[in-house]
N, C-alpha and C positions, 0 to 999 in steps of 0.2 A: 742777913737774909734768913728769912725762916721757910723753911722747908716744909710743904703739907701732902700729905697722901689723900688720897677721895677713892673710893668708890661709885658706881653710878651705872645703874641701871639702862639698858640700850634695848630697846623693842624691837621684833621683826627683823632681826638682822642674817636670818636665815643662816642653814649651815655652811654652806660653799667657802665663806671665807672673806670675800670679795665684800660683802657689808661692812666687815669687822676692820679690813684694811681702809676702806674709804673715810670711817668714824676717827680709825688714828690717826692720817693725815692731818683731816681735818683739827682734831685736838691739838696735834703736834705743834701747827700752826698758831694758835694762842699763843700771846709772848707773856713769857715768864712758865711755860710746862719745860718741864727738864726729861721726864720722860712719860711715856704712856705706853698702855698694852691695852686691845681689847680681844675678849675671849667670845668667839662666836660660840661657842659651847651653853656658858652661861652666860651669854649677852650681859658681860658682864665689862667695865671699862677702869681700867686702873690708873690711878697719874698722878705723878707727881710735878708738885708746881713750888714757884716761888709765891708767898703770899701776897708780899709786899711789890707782885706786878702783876696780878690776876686773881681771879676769885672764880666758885665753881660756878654760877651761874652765866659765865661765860662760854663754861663747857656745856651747859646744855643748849645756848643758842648756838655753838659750834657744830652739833649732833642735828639740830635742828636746820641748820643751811643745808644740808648735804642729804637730809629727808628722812631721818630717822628721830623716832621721838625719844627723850631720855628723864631716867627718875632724878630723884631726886639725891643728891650726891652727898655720903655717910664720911667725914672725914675717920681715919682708921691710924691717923699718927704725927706729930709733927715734930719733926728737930730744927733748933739753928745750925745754920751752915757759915761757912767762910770764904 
């Protein structure tokens, strides 16, 4: 299994919080993410995924059901895992 990190840009997700919780849901639910964080601060979205069961362009129609528009996703690392 290979292990991928993304970055990815989250628009409008205002300060409250409550955008930045609905966007991780949403991501969480993509099969093959192991984990995710997103930072209302800097509308900013963190994850880590398996590669070899998802790909980021998933996370941006993820981001995009739930109504929020998303950049385009900067991989920032990847390991194999076991």
């Amino acid at each position: 299994m290979t292990m991928r990190h993304v970055t990815m840009p989250i628009y409008r997700l205002g300060c409250g919080g409550g955008g930045a919780l609905t966007v991780e849901r949403a991501l969480a639910k993509v099969p093959g993410v192991r984990r995710v964080y997103v930072n209302p601060a800097t509308e900013m979205a963190y994850v880590e995924y398996d590669a070899e069961r998802c790909e980021p362009r998933q996370f941006i129609a993820a981001a995009e059901r739930v109504g929020f528009e998303a950049g385009v996703p900067t991989t920032v690392g990847s390991r194999e895992a076991s």
